[in-house]
C-alpha positions in Angstrom: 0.0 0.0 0.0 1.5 3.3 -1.0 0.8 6.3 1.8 -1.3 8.8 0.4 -1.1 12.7 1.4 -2.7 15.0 3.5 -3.8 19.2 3.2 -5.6 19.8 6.2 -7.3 23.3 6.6 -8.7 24.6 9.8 -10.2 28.4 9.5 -10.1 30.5 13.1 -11.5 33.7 14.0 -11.0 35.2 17.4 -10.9 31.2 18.8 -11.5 29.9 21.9 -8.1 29.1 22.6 -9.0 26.0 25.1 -10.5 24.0 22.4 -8.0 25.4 19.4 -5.5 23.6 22.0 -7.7 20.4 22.4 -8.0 20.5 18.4 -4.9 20.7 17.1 -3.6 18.2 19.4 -6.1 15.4 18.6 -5.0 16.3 15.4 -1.4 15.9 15.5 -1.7 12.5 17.4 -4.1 11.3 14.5 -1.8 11.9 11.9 1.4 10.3 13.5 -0.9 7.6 14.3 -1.7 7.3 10.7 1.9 7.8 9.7 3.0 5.3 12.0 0.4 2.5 10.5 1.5 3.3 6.4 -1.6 5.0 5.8 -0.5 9.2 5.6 3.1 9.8 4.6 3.3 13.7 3.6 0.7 15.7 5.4 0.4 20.0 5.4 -1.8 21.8 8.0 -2.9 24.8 7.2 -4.1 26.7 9.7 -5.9 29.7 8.5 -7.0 33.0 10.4 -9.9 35.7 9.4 -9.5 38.0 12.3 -7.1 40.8 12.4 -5.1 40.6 15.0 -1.2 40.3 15.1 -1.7 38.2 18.6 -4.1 35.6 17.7 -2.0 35.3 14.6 0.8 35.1 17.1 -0.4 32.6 19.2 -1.1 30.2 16.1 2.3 30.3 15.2 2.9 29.2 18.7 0.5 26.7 18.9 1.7 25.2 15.4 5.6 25.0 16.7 3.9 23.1 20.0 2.2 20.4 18.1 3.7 19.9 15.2 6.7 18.1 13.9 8.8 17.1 11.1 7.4 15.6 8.9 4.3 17.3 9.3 4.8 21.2 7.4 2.4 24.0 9.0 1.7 26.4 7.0 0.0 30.1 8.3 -2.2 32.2 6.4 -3.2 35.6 8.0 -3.9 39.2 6.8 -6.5 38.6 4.5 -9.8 39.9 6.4 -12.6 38.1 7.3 -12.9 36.7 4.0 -16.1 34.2 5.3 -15.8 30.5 6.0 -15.6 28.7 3.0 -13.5 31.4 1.1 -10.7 31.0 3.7 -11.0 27.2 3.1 -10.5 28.1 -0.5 -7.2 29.4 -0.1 -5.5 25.7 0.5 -8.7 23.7 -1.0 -6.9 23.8 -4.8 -3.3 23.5 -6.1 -1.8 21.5 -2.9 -1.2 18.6 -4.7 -1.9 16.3 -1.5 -4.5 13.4 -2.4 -7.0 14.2 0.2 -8.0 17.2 2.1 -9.7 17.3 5.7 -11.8 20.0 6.7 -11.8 20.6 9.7 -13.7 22.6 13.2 -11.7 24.4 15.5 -14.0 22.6 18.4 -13.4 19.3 16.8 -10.9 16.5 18.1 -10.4 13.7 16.2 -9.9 10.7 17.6 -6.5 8.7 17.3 -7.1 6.5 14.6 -9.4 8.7 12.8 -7.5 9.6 10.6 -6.3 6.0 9.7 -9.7 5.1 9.4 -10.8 7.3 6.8 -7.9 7.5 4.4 -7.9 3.6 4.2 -11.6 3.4 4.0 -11.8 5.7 1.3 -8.3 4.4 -0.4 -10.9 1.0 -0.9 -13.8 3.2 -2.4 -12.8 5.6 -5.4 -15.9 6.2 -6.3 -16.4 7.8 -3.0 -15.4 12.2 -3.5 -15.8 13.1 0.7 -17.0 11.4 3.5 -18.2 12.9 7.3 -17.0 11.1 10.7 -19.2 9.9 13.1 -19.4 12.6 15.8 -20.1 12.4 19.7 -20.8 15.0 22.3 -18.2 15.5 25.2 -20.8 13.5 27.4 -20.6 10.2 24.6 -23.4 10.6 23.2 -24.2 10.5 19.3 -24.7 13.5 17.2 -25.6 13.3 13.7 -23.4 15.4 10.9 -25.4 14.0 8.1 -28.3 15.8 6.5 -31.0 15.7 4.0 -32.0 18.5 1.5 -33.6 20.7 4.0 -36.5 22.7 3.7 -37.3 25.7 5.0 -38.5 24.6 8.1 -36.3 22.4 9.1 -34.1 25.0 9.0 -36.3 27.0 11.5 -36.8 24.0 13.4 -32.8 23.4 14.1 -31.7 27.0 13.9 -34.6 29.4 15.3 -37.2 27.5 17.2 -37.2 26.6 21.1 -36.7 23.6 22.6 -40.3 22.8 23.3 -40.7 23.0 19.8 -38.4 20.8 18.4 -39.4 18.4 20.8 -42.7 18.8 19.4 -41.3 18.0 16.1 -38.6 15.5 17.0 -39.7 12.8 14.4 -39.3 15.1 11.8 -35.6 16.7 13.3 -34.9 13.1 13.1 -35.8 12.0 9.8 -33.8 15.5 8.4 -30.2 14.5 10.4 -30.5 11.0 8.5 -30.7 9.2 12.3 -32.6 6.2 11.1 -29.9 5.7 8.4 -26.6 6.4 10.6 -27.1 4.9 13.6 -25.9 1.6 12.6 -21.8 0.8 12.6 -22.2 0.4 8.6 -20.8 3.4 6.3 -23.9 4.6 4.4 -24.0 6.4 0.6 -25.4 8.7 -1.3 -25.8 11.7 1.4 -26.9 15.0 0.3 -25.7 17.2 3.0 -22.5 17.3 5.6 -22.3 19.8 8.4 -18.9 21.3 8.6 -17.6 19.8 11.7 -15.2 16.9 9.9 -14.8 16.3 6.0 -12.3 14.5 4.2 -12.5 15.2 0.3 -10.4 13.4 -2.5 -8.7 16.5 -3.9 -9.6 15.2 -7.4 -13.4 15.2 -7.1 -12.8 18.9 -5.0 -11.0 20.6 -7.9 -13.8 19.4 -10.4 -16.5 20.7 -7.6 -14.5 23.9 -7.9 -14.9 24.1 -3.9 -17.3 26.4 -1.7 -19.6 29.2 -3.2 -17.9 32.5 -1.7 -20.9 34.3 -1.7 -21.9 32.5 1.4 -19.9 34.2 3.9 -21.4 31.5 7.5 -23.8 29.0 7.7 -25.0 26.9 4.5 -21.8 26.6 2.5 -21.0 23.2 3.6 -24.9 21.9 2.1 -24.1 23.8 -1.2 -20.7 22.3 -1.6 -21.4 18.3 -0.8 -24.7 18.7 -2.6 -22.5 20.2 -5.9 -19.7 17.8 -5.2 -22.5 14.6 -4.9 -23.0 15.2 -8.7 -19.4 14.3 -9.4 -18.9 11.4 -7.0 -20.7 9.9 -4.1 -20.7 10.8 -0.8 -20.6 8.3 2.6 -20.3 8.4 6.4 -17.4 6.6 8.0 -18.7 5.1 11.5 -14.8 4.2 12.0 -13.5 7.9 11.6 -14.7 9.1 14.9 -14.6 12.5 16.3 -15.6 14.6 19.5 -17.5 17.9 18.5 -18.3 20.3 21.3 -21.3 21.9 19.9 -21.8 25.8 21.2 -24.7 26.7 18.2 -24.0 30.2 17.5 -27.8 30.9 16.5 -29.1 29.8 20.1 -27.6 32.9 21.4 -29.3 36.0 21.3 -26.6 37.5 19.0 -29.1 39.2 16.0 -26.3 39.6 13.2 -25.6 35.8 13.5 -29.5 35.2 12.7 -29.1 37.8 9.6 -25.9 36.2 8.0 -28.1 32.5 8.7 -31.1 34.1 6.8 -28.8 35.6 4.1 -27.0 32.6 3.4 -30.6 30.5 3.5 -31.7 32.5 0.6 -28.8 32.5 -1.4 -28.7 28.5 -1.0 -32.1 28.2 -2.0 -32.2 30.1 -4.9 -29.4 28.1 -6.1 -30.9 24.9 -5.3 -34.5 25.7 -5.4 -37.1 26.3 -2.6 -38.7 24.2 -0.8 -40.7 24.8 2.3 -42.0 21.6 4.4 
């Protein structure tokens, strides 16, 4: 088996430095892990930062000396404003030359052998173009990164509405995050959405997908991009690539430009991709 490589990107702005920390060190154990068992050989992380300050930039370099070794390059990219999301992930997502590129949350830590896991898995399935871990709260228990083509309401549902109402429509909830289908330890196909917690992507099928849609600055890009990218090749999710998300959901808090940008992007995604409203 010939090692394949590795571009990992990871976009920060203003990060909560505790789980940056618990990040990038999850990461750096997964990819000697995978080094060590012949799956990753050359891997680049690119750690990419939207804010504008020197000291966050700063402490990245710091925290890329602490956990990061030869062979594994860092790279830093800083100074170009707060370019969105997807359009920062843009700026290492073509032309590294590396066979596979992870996406990757600053408030996700992969586990050990994640990494191993899904590079090997998806070495045995080429006609596979990205794939999404299984995810877990700090607590254990499941959450669930894979979606269906949401309407409109779901989106209100997981996004706006108050508990009592999503409990009220938890069947539904359930049916959209694709529970019935990934609960089992077998990968599944054909998935229409990702959240943007954990991704891997053969860099092949992402240069024909031509990556994200810059025009969606938060909150939707991932959906346009796999849904784009699930014309090319098929999607899956990896039970054995595992991962620990701690979920803070920006649009529980009471912070009104958050809901806007959500809103914003909603439109844009479904005048691409058409409306649809239950």
């Amino acid at each position: 088996m010939i090692a394949s490589s590795l571009q990992v990107s990871i976009v920060t702005y203003h990060p909560d430095e505790d789980a940056l920390i618990r990040c990038l060190y999850a990461l750096s154990e997964a990819i000697e892990f995978a080094r060590a068992d012949g799956v990753l050989q050359t891997v680049n992380v690119a750690l990419i930062d939207n804010s504008e300050s020197q000291k966050v930039v700063e402490r990245l370099v710091e925290m890329g000396d602490l956990f990061f070794r030869e062979p594994t390059q860092v790279s830093y990219l800083h100074g170009h404003a707060n370019i969105g999301f997807g359009a920062a992930h843009n700026l290492t997502l073509h032309g590294s030359g590396a066979d596979y590129h992870l996406i990757l949350g600053t408030k996700t830590e992969l586990a050990q052998t994640a990494l191993a896991e899904g590079v090997r898995w998806m070495n045995n399935h080429d006609d596979v173009g990205a794939a999404t871990a299984s995810l877990f709260s700090p607590d254990g228990s499941r959450m669930y990164p894979c979606r269906r083509f949401p309407a409109v309401f779901d989106l209100f549902l997981t996004g706006f509405a108050p508990a009592w109402l999503r409990s009220f429509f938890d069947r539904r909830i359930k049916h959209y995050e694709m529970r019935a289908e990934t609960d089992s330890h077998e990968p599944f196909f054909d998935i229409p959405c990702f959240s943007r917690t954990c991704v891997l992507a053969r860099r092949q099928v992402t240069d024909q997908s031509s990556g994200f849609d810059p025009a969606f600055f938060l909150y939707l890009e991932m959906h346009d991009w796999i849904l784009r990218l699930g014309l090319i090749a098929r999607t899956a999710y990896i039970p054995a690539m595992r991962a620990v998300f701690h979920d803070d959901l920006v649009l529980g808090s009471p912070r009104i430009r958050h809901k806007i940008t959500f809103c914003k992007s909603a439109i844009h995604f479904y005048r691409k991709h058409g409306w649809k409203w239950f």
